[in-house]
N, C-alpha and C positions, 0 to 999 in steps of 0.2 A: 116392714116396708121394703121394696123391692128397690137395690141398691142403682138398676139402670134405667129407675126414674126420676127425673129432675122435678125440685120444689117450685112455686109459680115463683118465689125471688130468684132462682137457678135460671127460671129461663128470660127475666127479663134483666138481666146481668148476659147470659147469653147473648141476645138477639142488641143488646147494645154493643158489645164488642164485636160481632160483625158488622153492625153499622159503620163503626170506626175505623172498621180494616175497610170495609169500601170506601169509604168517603178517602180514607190516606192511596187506598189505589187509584178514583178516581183521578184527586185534582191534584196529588202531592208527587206523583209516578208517569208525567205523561210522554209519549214518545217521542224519540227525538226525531229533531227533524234532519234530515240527510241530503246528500247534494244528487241532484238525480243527473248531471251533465256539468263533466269539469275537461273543456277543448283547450288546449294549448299550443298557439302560435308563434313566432321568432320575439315576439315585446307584448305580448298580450294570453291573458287565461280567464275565456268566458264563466262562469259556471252560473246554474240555474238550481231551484231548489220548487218543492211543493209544501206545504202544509193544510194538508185537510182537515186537521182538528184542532186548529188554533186556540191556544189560552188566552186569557189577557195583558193584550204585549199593545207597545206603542209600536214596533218595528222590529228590524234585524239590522246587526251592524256586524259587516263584513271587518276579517284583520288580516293582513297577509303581510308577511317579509320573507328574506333569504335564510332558508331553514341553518337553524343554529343561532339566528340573529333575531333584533329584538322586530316584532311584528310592527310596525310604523305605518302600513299602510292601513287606512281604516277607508269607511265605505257605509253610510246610512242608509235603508232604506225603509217605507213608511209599510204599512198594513194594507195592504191589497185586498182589493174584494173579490180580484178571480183566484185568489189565494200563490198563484204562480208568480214566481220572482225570478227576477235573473240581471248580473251583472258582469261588464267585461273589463279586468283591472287591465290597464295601458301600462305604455311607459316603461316597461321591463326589461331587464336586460338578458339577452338573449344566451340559449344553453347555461341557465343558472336554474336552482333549485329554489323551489316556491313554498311555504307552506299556507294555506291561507285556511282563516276557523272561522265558522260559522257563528250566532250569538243570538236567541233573543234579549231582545231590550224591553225591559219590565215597565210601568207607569210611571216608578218611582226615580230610574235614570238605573238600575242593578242591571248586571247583566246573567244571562243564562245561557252557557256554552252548549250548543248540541252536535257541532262535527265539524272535523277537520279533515284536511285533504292535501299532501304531498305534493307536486308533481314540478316538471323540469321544463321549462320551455324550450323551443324547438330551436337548435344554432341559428346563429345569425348565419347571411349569404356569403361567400368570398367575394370578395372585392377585388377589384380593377382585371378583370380576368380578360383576358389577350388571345387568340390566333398569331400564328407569325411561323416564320422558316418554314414555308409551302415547299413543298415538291412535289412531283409525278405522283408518290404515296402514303404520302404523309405530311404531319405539318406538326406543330410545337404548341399546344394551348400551356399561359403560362397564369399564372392568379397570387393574390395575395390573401390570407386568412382572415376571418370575422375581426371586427376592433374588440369586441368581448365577448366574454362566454366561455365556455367548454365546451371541446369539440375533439373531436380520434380519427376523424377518417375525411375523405373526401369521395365524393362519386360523380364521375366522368364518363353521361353517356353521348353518343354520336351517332348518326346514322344518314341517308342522303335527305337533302333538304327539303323532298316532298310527302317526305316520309316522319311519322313519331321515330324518336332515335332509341335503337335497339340496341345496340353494342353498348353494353354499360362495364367498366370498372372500378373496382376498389382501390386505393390510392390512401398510403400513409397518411395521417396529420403532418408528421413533416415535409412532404413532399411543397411546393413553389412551380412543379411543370409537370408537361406528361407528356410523351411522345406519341401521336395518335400512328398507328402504319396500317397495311395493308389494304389502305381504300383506291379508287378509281380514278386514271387518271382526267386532269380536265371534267372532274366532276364536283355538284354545291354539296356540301354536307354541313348541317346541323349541329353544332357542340353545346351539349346541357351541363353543366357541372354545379353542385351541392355539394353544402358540409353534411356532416355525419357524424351522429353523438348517440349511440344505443340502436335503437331502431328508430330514432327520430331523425327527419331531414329537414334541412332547411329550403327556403325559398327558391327555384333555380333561377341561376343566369342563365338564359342565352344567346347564342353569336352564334357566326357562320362565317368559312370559307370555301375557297376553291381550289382543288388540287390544280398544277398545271400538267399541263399535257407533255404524255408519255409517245415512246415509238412501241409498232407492232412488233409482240413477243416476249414483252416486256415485262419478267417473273415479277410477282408482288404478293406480298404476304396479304390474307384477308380476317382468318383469326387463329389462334392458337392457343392450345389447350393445353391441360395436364400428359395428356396422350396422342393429339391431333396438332399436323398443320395443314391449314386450309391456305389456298393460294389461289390468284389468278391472272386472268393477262386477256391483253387486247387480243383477238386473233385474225386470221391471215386466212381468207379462205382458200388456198391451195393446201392447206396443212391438215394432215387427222393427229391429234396430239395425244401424249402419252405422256406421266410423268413418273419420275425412280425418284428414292430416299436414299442416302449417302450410310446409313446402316440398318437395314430391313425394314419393317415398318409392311403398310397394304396402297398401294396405290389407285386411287379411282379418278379417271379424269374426263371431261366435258369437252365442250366447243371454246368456253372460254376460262374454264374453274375447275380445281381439283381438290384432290385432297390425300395427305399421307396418314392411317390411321394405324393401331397395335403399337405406338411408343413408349418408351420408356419418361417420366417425369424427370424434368431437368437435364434433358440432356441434350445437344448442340447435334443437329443436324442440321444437310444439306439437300434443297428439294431442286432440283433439273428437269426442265421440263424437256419433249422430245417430239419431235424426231431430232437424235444426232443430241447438241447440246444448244438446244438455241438460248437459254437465260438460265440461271440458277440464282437463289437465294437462300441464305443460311440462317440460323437463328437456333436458341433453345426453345425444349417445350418448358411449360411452366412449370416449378417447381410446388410441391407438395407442401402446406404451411407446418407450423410446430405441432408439436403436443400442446395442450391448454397453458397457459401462463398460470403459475404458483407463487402468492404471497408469501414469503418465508419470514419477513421479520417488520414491525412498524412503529413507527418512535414520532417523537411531536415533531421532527424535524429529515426523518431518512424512512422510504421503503425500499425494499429487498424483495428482488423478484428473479424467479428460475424457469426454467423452462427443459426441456428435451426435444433433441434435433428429428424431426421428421423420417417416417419409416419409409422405404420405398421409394427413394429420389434422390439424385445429386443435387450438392446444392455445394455453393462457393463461401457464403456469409451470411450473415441476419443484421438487419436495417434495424437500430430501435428508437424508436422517438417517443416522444410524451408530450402532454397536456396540462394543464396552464405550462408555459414554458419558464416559471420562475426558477428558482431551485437548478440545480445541476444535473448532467449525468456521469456517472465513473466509470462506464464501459472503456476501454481503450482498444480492448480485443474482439470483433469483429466476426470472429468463429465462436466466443465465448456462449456460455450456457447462463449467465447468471448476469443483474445487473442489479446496481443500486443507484434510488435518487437521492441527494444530499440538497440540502441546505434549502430545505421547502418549509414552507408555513405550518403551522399546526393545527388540528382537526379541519382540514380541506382535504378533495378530493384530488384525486390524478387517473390519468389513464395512460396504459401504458401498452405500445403498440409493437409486434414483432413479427418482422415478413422476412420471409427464407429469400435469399436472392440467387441464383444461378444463370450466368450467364449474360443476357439480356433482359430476361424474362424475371419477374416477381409474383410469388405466392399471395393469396389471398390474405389480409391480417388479421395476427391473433392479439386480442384486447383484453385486456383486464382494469377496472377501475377500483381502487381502495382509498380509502381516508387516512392520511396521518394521524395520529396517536392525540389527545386534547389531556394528556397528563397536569394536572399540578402539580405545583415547582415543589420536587422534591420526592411524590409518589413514585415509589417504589416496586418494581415486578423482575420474576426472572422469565429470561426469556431461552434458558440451555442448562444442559447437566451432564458432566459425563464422571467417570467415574473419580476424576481428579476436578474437576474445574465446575467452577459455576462462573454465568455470565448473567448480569441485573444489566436495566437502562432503568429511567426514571424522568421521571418531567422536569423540564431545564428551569431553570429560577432565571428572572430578569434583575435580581437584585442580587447584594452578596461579593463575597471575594475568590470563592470558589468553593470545593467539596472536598469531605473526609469521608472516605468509606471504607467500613472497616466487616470482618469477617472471622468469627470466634465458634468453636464449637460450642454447641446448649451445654451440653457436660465436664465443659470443661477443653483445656486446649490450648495451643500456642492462637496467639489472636494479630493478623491480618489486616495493617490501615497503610491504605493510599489517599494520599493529597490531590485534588485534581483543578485542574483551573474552570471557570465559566467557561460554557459551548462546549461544554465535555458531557453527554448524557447516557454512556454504557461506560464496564469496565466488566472483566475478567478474577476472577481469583481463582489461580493456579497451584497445584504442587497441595491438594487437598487429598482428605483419608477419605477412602469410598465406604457406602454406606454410614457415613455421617452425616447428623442434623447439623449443620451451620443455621449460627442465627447471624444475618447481613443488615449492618446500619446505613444511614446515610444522614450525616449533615451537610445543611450548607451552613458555611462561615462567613460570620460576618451580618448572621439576619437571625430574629427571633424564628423563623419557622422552626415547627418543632422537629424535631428526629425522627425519622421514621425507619422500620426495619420490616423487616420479612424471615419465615425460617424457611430451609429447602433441605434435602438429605441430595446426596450427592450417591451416583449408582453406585450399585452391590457389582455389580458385573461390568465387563466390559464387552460391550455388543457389538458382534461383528457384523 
C-alpha cells in the first residue's frame, strides 16, 4: 500500500477537521472593529467607527476616562443599519489625557472589547486677556491661564486690523504679559493669543488696539530676529534715508523701513537712522534656545532635569517654568544647567519649559514632558553606581513610622543600616568596595509590608 494514500476513514476525519478550523475561523475570529475618526476639541472628543461585517451584537458601548484612572464614562449605542456610528463625548476637561475603548455588547448583556484610542484634548483658552499701556509702538497684552488642564507655552500673534495677524510668538507657560513692539504709530492692530500643549492649540481670544501717534522720524523696531533688526519710521519727504548698526552688521533701507542684517545672536545693538542722527533704537537680537532638555532622574514625588547652554550666541540667564504648577521648583541659580521639581504628585505628568534670555530679547522654548514615578510603597530600584557608592529611591509608603535600609556585601561583609524618617524616598551608601555585589534591603517600620531588596555590583573602575 502506498504510504501517501489516505484510507476513506483518513479522509473523512480529514475534511472534518477542516471543517472545524473554518467554522472556529469563521465565527470565533472576527475582525475587530476599529475607530476610523478620533477629533479632539478643548471639552469634547468626537470619534466615529464602521462595521461592515457585524456579528450578533445588540449594540456598542462606548468607555472613556482620564488615562490611568478608572473609565467612568460610558456611552450606549444601538445597531445601526447604515452600519456607521459615531459619538462626541462632552464635558471634558481641557488638555487632559483621554483614553476611551471601544465594546461590543453581546445579546446576553457580555461585553466584547475591540479598540482603544489614547488622545489629549486640546487646552483650554486664556482667560481675561487685556490690551493696555499703548504707545507710539507698542502696547502690553496681559492674560491669565486655562482654570484646568495642561498647558507649556502660549502663542501671541498680532498683525494690522484688516489683516489675518502674521507676527506670531512663543511665550513661556509662565509668562502673565508680553510686550508687543515695533508696530505703527496711530495705527488698529489685531492681537490673537492661545495656549499651547504639544502641537495642540487651543481656542483663540481675540482683541484689538490702537497705537497712538508718533512724530516724523520716529525710529521703531518692527521685528527681530536671531540675526536681523528690522525697523521703521514715519518719513519726511525732504529726507533720502540711510541707516548704520552700532557694531557691523549690512544695512538696507527704504522710504519708510530698513533693516540691519549679518548679526551676531544675542547680542545688543544700536540702529540710527540717517541723514546725520535723526532717531536711534537699541535692543538685542534674539538669542539662540538650549540644547534639548534631558530627564536625568524620576521618583513618585521629584523630576531631575538638565540641559546645555546654547552654541553660537550670548546669552544673560534661562527662564524655567513648569506645568501643572503644583509641586515646587529648586532652581535658585538663573545661569544654572540643571533643575529639579519637588514635592509633585505621583504617576502624573509635567512639562518643563527653558528659554535662553539675553537682554531684552528671549529665545524660542525648549520642552520636555515626563511622568513621575507610580512606585509602591516600598519598591525598590537603583538609580547610580560609582565605584564606592550606590544610590536606590523607592516608592514612598503613606502608612508606617519610617525606613531602615540596610546594605551588606552577597559574600559576606561589614553591613550598612540607615533609619530614615517618612517623606524620605532616595538614600546614598557610601565608603563601598568596588566591584562588589551589595545586596540593598529596605523596610518600612512599623507596617507588615514585606521587605524588599535588590543586588547591584558597584564599578571595577573609576571612569573619568
Amino acid at each position: 500500500m502506498n504510504s501517501t494514500c489516505l484510507t476513506e476513514r483518513q479522509t473523512s476525519l480529514l475534511n472534518l477537521n477542516l471543517y472545524v478550523l473554518n467554522f472556529i475561523f469563521i465565527f470565533f475570529l472576527p475582525a475587530s472593529v476599529r475607530f476610523t475618526n478620533v477629533i479632539a476639541d478643548d471639552t469634547f472628543i468626537y470619534v466615529s467607527w464602521n462595521d461592515d461585517q457585524p456579528v450578533s451584537i445588540s449594540g456598542y458601548r462606548l468607555k472613556w476616562g482620564v488615562e490611568g484612572q478608572v473609565q467612568n464614562g460610558l456611552q450606549f449605542l444601538s445597531v445601526a443599519n447604515s452600519r456607521t456610528y459615531s459619538h462626541t463625548i462632552s464635558a471634558l476637561e481641557s488638555g487632559t489625557l483621554y483614553r476611551i475603548g471601544l465594546y461590543q455588547v453581546l445579546p446576553g448583556g457580555a461585553e466584547n472589547f475591540q479598540s482603544s484610542v489614547i488622545i489629549r484634548t486640546n487646552p483650554g483658552p486664556p482667560e481675561n486677556v487685556a490690551i493696555q499701556d499703548e504707545t507710539a509702538s507698542s502696547f502690553v497684552v496681559t492674560w491669565d491661564p486655562p482654570s484646568s488642564g495642561l498647558y507649556e507655552s502660549f502663542e501671541l500673534s498680532y498683525g494690522l486690523a484688516i489683516t489675518t495677524p502674521i507676527e506670531t510668538t512663543a511665550l513661556p507657560g509662565a509668562d502673565r504679559s508680553s510686550v508687543v513692539t515695533g508696530l505703527k504709530s496711530n495705527t488698529a492692530y489685531i492681537v490673537r493669543l492661545r495656549t499651547v500643549y504639544g502641537s495642540a492649540r487651543s481656542n483663540a481670544v481675540d482683541l484689538s488696539g490702537t497705537t497712538v501717534p508718533t512724530g516724523t522720524n520716529q525710529l521703531y523696531l518692527t521685528t527681530v530676529t536671531t540675526t536681523s533688526i528690522a525697523v521703521g519710521w514715519l518719513p519726511s519727504p525732504i529726507f533720502s534715508y540711510s541707516l548704520r548698526g552700532s557694531s557691523g552688521g549690512t544695512p538696507t533701507a527704504g522710504a519708510d523701513s530698513g533693516m540691519i542684517s549679518d548679526l551676531f545672536s544675542g547680542t545688543e545693538y544700536t540702529v540710527t537712522l540717517g541723514p546725520g542722527s535723526l532717531s536711534s533704537v537699541t535692543t538685542h537680537t534674539v538669542p539662540l534656545p538650549t540644547c534639548e532638555i534631558s530627564l536625568t532622574r524620576s521618583t513618585a514625588h521629584t523630576l531631575d532635569f538638565s540641559w546645555c547652554p546654547p552654541e553660537g550666541t550670548l546669552w544673560d540667564s534661562f527662564d524655567v517654568t513648569y506645568s501643572p504648577s503644583d509641586g515646587s521648583l529648586s532652581q535658585v541659580d538663573p545661569t544654572g544647567l540643571t533643575v529639579q521639581l519637588v514635592d509633585l504628585v505621583a504617576a502624573k505628568e509635567y512639562t518643563l519649559s527653558v528659554v535662553t534670555v539675553s537682554g531684552n530679547q528671549r529665545s524660542e522654548p525648549r520642552t520636555l514632558s515626563a511622568f513621575t514615578a507610580a512606585s509602591s510603597p516600598g519598591e525598590l530600584s537603583v538609580v547610580d553606581c560609582t565605584t564606592s557608592a550606590i544610590t536606590v529611591v523607592w516608592g514612598e509608603s503613606p502608612v508606617g513610622s519610617g525606613y531602615v535600609v540596610t546594605a551588606v556585601p552577597v559574600q559576606g561583609g561589614q553591613l550598612q543600616a540607615q533609619t530614615l524618617p517618612l517623606g524620605t524616598d532616595t538614600y546614598t551608601f557610601d565608603n563601598l568596595t568596588p566591584g562588589t555585589l551589595y545586596r540593598i534591603a529596605l523596610q518600612i517600620t512599623g507596617t507588615q509590608i514585606p521587605t524588599t531588596q535588590v543586588e547591584q555590583y558597584t564599578s571595577k573602575f573609576l571612569i573619568l
